[in-house]
C-alpha positions in Angstrom: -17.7 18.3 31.8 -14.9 21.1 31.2 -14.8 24.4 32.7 -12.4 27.2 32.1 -12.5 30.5 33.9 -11.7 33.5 31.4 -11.9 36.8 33.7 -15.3 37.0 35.1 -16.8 34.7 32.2 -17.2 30.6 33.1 -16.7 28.4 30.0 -18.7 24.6 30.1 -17.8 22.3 28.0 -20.6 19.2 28.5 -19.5 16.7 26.0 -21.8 14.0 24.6 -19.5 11.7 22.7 -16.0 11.3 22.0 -14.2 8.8 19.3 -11.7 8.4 16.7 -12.3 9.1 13.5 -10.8 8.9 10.0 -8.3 11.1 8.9 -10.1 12.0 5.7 -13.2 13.6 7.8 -11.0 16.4 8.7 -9.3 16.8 5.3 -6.1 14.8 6.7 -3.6 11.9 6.3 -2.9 9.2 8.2 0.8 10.1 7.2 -0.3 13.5 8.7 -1.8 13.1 11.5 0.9 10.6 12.4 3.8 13.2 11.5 2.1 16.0 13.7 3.4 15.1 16.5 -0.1 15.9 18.8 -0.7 15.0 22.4 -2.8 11.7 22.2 -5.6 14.6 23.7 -5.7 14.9 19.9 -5.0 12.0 18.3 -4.9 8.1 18.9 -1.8 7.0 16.8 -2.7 8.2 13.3 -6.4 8.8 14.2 -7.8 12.0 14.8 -10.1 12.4 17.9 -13.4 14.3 18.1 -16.3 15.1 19.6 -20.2 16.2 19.7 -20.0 18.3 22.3 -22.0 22.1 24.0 -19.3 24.9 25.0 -21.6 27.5 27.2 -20.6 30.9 27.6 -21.8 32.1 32.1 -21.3 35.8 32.2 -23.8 36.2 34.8 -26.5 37.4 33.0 -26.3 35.9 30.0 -25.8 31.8 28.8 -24.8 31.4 25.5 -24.4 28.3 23.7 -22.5 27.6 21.0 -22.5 25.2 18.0 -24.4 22.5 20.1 -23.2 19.0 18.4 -22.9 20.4 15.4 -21.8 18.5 12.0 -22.9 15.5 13.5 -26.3 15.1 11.9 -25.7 11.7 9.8 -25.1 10.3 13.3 -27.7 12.4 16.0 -30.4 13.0 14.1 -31.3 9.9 11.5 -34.7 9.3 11.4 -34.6 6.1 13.5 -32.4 8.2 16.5 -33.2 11.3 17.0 -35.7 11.4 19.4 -33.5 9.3 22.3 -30.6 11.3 21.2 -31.6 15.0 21.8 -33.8 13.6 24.9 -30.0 12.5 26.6 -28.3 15.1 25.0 -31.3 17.7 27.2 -30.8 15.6 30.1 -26.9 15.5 29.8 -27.3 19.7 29.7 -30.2 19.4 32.8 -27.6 17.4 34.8 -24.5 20.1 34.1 -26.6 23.2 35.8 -27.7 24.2 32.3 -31.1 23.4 31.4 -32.2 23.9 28.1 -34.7 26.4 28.9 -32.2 28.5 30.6 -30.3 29.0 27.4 -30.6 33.2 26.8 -28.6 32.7 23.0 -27.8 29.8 20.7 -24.8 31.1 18.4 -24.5 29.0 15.5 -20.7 30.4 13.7 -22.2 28.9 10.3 -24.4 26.3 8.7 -23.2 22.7 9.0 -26.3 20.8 9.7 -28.2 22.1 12.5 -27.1 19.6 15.5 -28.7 20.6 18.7 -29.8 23.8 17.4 -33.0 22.3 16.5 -35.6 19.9 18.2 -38.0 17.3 16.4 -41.5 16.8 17.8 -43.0 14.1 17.2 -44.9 15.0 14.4 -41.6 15.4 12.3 -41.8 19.2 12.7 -39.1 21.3 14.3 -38.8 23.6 17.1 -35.5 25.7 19.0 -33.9 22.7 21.0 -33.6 26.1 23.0 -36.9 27.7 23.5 -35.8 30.8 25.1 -32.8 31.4 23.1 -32.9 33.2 19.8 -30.4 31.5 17.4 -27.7 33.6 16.1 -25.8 33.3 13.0 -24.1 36.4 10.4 -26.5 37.6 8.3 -23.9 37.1 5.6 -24.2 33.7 6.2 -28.0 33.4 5.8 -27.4 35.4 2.5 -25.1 33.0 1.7 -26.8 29.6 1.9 -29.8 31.2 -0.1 -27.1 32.3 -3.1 -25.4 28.4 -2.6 -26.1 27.0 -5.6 -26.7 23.2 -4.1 -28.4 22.0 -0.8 -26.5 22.4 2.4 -26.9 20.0 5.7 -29.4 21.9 7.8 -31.0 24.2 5.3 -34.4 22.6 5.4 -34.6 22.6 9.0 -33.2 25.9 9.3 -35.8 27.0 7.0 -38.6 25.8 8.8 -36.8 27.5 12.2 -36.5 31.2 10.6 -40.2 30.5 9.3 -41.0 30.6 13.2 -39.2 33.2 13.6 -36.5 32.0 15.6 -33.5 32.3 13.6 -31.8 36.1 13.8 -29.4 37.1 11.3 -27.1 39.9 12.8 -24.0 42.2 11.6 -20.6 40.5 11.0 -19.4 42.0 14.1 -22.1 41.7 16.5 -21.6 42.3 20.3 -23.8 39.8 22.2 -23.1 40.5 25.5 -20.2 42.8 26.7 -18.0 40.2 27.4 -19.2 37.8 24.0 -18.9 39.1 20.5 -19.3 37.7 17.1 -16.7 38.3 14.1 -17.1 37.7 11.0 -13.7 35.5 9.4 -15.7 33.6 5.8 -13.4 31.7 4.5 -15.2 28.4 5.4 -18.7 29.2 4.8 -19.3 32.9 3.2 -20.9 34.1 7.1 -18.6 31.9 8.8 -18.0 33.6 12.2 -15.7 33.3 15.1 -16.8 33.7 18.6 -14.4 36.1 21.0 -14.6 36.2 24.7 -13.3 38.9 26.8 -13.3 39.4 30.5 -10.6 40.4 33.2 -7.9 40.9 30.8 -8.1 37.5 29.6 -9.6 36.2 25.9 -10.8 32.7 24.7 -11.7 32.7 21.1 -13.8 30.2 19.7 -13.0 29.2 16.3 -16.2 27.5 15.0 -14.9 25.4 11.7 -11.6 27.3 10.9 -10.1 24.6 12.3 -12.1 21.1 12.6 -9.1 19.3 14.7 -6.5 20.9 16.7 -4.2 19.0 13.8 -5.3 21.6 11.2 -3.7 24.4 13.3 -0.2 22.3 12.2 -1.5 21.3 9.3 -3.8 23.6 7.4 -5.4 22.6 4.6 -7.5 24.2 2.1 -9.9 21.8 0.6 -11.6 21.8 4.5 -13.1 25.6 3.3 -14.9 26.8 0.6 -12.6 29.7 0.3 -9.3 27.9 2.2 -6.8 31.2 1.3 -9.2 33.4 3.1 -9.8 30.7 6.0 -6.5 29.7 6.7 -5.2 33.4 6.4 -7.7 34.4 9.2 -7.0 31.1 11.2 -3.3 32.1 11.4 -4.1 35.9 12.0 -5.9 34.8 15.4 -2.9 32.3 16.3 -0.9 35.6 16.8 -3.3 36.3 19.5 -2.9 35.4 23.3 -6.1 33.9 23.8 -7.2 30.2 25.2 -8.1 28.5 21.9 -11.3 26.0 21.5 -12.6 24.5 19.0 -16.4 22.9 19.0 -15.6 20.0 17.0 -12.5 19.0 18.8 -12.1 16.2 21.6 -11.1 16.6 25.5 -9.8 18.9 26.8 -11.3 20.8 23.3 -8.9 24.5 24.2 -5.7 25.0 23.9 -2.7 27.7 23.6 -1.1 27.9 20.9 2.9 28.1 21.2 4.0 28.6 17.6 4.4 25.1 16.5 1.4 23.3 18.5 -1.4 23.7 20.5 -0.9 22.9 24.3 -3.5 21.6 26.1 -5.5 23.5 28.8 -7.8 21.7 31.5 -10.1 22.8 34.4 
């Protein structure tokens, strides 16, 4: 478990797995990864690292979680697995002070399979793996899958969680809590959001899928978006910021600042 302190807002990172993977998943080359030059945080010799992971958001009155083991379905939820996996990943959550039914909002920044998001009863139907917490996402996102003209990782399920009613589609700049806003960058997805967090004077921005390793932040590469000009643009837009960097998909300590040429490492 990782927490960072931005202002008055605690960030928890509670991390279910961690391992290499091959450069190709994250739209890279060994040649790359190797020639970035990244902490071994990032990499493992020409091996990106990554992770299925939870990043809450503790403002005090509010706990938001964010892309919950996301873009890991193939893995956490085959038929044969999913039950014992979102049954650890509940009592991983249970044993870091956040239990699942004390989730307030589940942001989702876009559509790429529904991770933790969801939870599969037994009877093959599905339910909010968060039962208290509506789940977020742009509604020019949600109008976007419906215009895709192929089936997306998720949509099913998804479908079956807006028919209960538990799926909210709100603006492209969408202010959750005072200190926890959405923003609307597309580029990835056509509702693909970023999530910005402000408190003290202090900012950590959440970057969803802009960039899927801390290597694409070096390295940025197009064919990782559905629209990579308008992704990449916004991805280097927010590097001009001073904000702690973090990234959902990426591994320990998964945030960052970024110092022109790489992203440094921030811990606890």
């Amino acid at each position: 478990m990782i927490t960072l302190q931005i202002g008055d807002v605690t960030l928890t990172r509670v991390s279910y797995a961690e391992v290499d993977i091959a450069p190709q998943q994250v739209g890279l080359t060994s040649e790359e990864v190797a020639g970035a030059g990244a902490p071994p945080e990032w990499a493992n010799g020409d091996k990106p690292r990554a992770s299925a992971s939870a990043w809450i958001i503790d403002t005090g009155d509010a706990r938001v979680v964010v892309d919950p083991a996301g873009a890991v379905d193939a893995i956490l939820r085959n038929d044969n697995d999913a039950a014992a996996h979102q049954e650890a990943f509940a009592t991983l959550l249970a044993h870091a002070g956040y239990p699942r039914e004390t989730i307030t909002h589940a942001v989702a920044t876009h559509l790429d399979g529904v991770g933790m998001l969801a939870w599969r009863d037994d009877d093959g139907s599905w339910a909010p793996f968060f039962p208290n917490a509506p789940i977020l996402m742009t509604q020019t996102e949600l109008d976007g899958i419906d215009a895709l003209p192929f089936e997306p990782s998720g949509r099913k399920v998804l479908a079956q969680l807006q028919d209960a009613g538990a799926v909210r589609g709100v603006a492209d700049d969408e202010e959750i809590t005072s200190a926890v806003s959405l923003e609307l960058t597309a580029g990835h997805s056509p509702g693909h959001a970023v999530v910005r967090i402000r408190s003290g004077g202090e900012q950590a921005i959440m970057l969803g899928h802009l960039a899927l390793t801390p290597l694409n932040l070096v390295v940025q590469k197009d064919a990782n978006h559905m629209d990579g000009a308008i992704a990449n643009g916004r991805l280097r837009a927010l590097l001009e910021e001073d904000a702690v960097f973090i990234g959902p998909l990426w591994p320990a300590p998964a945030a960052g600042r970024w110092n022109g040429k790489e992203l440094v490492p921030v811990s606890s």
